[in-house]
LOBA-339036 format. One record per residue (C-alpha): x, y, z; residue in three letters. Coordinates in Angstrom, 2 decimals, m for minus. Example, Ala and Ser with C-alpha at 12.3 -4.5 7.8 and 13.67 -1.06 7.14 Angstrom:
+---------+---------+---------+------+
!      xx !      yy !      zz ! code !
+---------+---------+---------+------+
!   12.30 !   m4.50 !    7.80 !  Ala !
!   13.67 !   m1.06 !    7.14 !  Ser !
+---------+---------+---------+------+
end
This chain:
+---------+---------+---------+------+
!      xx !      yy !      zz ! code !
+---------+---------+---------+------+
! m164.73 !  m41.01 !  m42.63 !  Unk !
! m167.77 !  m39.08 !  m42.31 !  Unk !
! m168.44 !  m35.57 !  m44.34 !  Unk !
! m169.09 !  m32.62 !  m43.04 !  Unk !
! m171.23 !  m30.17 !  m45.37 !  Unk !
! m172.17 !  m26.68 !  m44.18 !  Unk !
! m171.21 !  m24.37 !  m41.02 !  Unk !
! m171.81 !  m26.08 !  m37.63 !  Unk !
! m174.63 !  m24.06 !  m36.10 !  Unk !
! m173.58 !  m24.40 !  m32.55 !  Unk !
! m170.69 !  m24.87 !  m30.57 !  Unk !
! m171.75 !  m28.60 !  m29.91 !  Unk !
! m171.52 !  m29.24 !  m33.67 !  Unk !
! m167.90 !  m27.18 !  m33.40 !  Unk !
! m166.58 !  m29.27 !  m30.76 !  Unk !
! m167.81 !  m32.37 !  m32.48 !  Unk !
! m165.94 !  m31.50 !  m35.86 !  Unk !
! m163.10 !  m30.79 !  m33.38 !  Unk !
! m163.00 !  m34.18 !  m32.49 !  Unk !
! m163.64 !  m35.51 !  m35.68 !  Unk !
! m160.71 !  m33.79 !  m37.15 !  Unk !
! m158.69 !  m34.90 !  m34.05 !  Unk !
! m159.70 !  m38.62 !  m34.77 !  Unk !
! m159.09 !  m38.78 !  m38.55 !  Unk !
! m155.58 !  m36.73 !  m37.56 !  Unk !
! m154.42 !  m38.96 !  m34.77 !  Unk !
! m155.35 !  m42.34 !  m37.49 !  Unk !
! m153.13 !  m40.69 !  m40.04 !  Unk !
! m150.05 !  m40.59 !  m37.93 !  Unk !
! m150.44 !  m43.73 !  m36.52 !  Unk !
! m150.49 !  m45.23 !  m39.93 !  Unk !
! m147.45 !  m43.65 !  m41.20 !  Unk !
! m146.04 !  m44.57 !  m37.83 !  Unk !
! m146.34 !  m47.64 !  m39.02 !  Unk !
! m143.32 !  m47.45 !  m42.03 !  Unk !
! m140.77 !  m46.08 !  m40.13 !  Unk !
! m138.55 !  m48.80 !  m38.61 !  Unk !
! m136.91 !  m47.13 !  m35.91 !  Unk !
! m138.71 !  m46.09 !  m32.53 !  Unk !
! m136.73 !  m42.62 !  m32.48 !  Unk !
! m138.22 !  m41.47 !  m35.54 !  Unk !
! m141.47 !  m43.15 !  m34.52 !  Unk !
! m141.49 !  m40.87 !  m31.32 !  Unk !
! m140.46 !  m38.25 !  m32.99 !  Unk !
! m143.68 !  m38.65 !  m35.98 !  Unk !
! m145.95 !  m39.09 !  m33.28 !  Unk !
! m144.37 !  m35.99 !  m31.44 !  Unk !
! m144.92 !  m33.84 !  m34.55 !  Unk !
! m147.96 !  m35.35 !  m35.39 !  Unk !
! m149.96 !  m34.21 !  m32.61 !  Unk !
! m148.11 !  m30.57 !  m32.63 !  Unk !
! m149.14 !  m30.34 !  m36.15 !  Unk !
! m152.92 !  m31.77 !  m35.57 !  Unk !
! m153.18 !  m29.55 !  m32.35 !  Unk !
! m152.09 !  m26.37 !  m34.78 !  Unk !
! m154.80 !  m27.78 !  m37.78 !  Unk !
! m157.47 !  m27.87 !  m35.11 !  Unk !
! m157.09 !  m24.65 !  m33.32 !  Unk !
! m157.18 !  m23.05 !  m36.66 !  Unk !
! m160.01 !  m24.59 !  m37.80 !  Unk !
! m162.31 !  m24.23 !  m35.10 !  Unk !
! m160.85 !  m20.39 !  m33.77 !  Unk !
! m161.85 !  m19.62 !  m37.81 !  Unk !
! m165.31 !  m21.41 !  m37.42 !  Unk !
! m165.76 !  m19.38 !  m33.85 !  Unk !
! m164.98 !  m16.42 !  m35.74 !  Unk !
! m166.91 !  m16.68 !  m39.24 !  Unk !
! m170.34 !  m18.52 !  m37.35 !  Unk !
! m169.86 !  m15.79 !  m34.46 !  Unk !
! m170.16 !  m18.69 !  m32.10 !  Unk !
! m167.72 !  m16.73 !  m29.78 !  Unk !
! m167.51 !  m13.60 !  m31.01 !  Unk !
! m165.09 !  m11.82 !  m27.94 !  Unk !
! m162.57 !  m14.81 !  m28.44 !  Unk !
! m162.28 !  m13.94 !  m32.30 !  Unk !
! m158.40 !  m13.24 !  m33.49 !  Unk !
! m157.82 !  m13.67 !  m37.55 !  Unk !
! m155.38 !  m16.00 !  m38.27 !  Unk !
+---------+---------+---------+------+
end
């Protein structure tokens, strides 16, 4: 897993800590996937998963827009 240190200075370096957080996120639920025996609770991690990595990541980057001013008009505090 690769670091970040400092603000991303564009919004290519935003989208690409997007998908880095997206990645790492996505690995994590597939591995805890991996102890539950039953595919209903399986589906149902997965499900979750996402809605809860989609949530981290629109937080993260909206806050980034916000505080780097990449996209000023879009800003909303969370």
């Amino acid at each position: 897993m690769r670091i970040l240190h400092g603000k991303p200075q564009s919004a290519a370096e935003l989208l690409r800590l997007r998908d880095i957080i997206r990645a790492n996120c996505t690995m994590l639920i597939v591995a805890l996937a991996h102890f539950v025996k039953d595919k209903a609770s399986v589906n149902a991690l997965l499900s979750a998963g996402e809605r809860k990595c989609e949530a981290l990541i629109t937080r993260a980057t909206t806050n980034e827009m916000c505080s780097t001013m990449i996209y000023p008009r879009q800003c909303r505090f969370i």
